[in-house]
N, C-alpha and C positions, 0 to 999 in steps of 0.2 A: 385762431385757437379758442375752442371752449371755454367758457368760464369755471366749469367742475375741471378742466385739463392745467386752467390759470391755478387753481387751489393749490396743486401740488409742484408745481414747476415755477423752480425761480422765487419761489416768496421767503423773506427774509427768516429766517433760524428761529427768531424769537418770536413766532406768530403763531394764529391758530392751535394748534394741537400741542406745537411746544410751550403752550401759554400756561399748561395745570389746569384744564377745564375753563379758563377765560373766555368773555363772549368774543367771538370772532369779529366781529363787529367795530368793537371797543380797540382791541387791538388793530384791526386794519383802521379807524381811525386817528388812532396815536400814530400810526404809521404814513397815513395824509400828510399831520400835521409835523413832523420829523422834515418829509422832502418839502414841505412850504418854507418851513423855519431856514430853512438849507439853500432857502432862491429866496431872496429880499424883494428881487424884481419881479415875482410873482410867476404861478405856469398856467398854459392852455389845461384844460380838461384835458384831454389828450396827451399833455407832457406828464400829469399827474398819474394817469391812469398807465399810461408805458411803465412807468418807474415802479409803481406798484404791482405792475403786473397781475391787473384786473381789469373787468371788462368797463368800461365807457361809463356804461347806465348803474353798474355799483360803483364806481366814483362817483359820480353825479348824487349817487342819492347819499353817500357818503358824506361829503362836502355839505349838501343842502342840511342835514342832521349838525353839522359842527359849525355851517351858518349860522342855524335859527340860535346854538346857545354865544353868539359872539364871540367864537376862536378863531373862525375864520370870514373872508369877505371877498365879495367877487368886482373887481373892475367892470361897470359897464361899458366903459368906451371898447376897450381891448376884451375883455371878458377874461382876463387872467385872475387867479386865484390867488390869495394871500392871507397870511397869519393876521388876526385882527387884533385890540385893544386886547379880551382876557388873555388869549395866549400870553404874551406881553406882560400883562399884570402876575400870573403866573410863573415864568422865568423872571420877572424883576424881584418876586418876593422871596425867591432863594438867594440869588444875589446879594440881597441887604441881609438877609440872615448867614449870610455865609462869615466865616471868622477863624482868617487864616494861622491866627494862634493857636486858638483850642483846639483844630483840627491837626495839625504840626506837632503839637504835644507827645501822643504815643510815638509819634515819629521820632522823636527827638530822644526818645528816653529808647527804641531800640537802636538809632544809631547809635545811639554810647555805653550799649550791651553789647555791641556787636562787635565794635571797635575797641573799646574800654578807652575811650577819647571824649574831650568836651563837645556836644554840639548845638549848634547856634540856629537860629533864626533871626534875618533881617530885611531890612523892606528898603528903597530908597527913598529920601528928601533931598531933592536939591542934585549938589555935585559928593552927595555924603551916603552911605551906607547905617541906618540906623537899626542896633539891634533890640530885639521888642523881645526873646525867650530865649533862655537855654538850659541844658541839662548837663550839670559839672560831671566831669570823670572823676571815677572813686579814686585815679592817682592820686599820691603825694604832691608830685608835681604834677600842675595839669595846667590850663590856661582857662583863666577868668575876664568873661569882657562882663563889666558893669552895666544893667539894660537901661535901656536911651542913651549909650555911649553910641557916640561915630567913626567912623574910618572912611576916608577918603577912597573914591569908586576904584581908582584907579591902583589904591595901594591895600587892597584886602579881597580876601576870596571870595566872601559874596559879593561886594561891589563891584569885582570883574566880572563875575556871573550875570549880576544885573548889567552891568556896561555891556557885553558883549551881544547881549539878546533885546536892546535896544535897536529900533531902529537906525541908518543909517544917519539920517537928518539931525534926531534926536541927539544921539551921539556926536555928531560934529558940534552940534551947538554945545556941547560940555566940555569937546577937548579942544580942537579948534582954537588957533588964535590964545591959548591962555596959557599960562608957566604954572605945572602941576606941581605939588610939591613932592622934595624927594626925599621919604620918610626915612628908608635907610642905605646903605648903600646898592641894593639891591632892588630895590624900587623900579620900574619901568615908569617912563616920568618922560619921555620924548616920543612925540607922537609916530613915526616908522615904526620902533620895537611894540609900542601898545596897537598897532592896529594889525602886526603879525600876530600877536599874542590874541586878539579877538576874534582871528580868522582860526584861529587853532583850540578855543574855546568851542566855539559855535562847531566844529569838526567833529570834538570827541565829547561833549555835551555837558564839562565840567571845565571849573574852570581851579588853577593850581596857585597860592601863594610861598613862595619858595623865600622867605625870610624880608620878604619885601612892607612885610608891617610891623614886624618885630624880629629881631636877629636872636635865631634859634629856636623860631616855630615855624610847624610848616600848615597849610592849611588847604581844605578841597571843598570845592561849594559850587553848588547846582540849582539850577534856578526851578520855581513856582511858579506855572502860567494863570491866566485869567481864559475864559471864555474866545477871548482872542488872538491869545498866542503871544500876549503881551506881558512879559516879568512880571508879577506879580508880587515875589520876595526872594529867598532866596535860604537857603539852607547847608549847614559846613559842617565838616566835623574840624577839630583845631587841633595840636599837639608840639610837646618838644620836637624837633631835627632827632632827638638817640631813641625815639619809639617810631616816628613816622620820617623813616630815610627815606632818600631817592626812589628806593625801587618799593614802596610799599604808596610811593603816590597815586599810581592810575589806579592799584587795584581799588583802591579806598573811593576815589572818583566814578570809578562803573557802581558801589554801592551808595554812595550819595546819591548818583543821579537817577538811581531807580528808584529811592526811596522820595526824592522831589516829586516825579513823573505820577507816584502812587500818590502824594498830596494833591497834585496837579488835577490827578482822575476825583477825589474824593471832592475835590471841590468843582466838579464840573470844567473845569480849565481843558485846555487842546496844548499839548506838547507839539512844538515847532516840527516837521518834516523836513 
């Protein structure tokens, strides 16, 4: 296949001409450095140049240009290519400026326009759910958690959310082997019902507190990834049982969890498949 045949066929959407006058260049080298970032274990010239769907010798001279400024580096033994040190420095310095609060914030203040419900943000410590933000509903009655209060993983919305998007290992090592406590009557507190309930979590991408932290609120809370696909925090909206019944739970869970996935995306994070 031609190289002016490569231009048109197969190159990714957001390149060349759909760039707004961007040098081509610039973006077919952002686009190297995407499929490197994507292989830890490095590619042949060859694997780079398939996936970009360019000829051999503009990869080559692609690569050597993002060599010389240290983003990228070539294995002499095997000759595979790889993300070098600034790449690196570059994603680590969004990382550290990233801040899962302030970014959460508009979020939190349209989940409780949306819903006219409290909503929360919390992170995990330990075997405990700590909440770091929320934005009160203008109800009379509404529910108030106090920030740097905790709730127990296994006995509140977000800490099933964070519980259930734990790894496997992770998660044994916190229920496994220990007497959870059983907050209300309603609690799931023995390990068979909590590991159906995480399989049904991880199913429908939200997870549900049905009076199990407090008798007569109910609560929906969806988790915040990292870069890894790793919980990160977790987000809920909270209310009485006489505004949020049974049947007003999923629909309220499909909007929490779109509005995590949207934190999720803002902060660079990958939502689990």
């Amino acid at each position: 296949m031609s190289e002016a045949k490569r231009r048109t066929v197969g190159r990714p959407a957001n390149t060349a001409k759909a760039s707004g006058g961007h040098s081509q260049s610039l973006v077919r080298g952002l686009t190297l450095l995407e499929y490197l970032a994507a292989s830890p274990l490095g590619l042949a010239l060859s694997e780079v140049a398939e996936m970009a769907e360019l000829a051999p010798s503009t990869t080559h001279r692609l690569l050597q240009a993002l060599q010389s400024q240290g983003f990228v580096t070539q294995e002499n033994e095997q000759g595979l290519w790889r993300i070098d040190v600034k790449t690196f420095r570059i994603g680590n310095s969004f990382l550290e400026a990233r801040d899962v609060v302030a970014t959460s914030r508009p979020l939190l203040r349209r989940l409780t326009a949306e819903t006219g419900e409290t909503a929360n943000l919390g992170i995990r410590d330990g075997d405990t759910a700590v909440f770091l933000a929320q934005h009160e509903s203008p109800q009379m009655m509404r529910m108030i958690t106090r920030l740097g209060s905790r709730a127990p993983l296994h006995a509140s919305g977000v800490g099933k959310a964070l519980l259930a998007w734990m790894s496997d290992d992770e998660r044994a090592q916190l229920l496994d082997g220990r007497e959870l406590v059983r907050v209300t009557a309603n609690t799931l507190y023995q390990p068979e019902p909590l590991q159906t309930e995480m399989a049904q979590i991880r199913a429908q991408g939200f997870a549900c507190d049905r009076e199990e932290h407090a008798i007569g609120l109910h609560c929906v809370a969806a988790c915040v990834f990292d870069e890894h696909s790793t919980p990160l925090a977790a987000i809920s909206v909270s209310g009485p049982m006489a505004r949020i019944p049974e049947a007003r739970l999923l629909a309220l869970g499909e909007l929490v969890r779109q509005l995590a996935d949207e934190i999720t995306q803002q902060l660079g994070g990958q939502v689990p498949r």
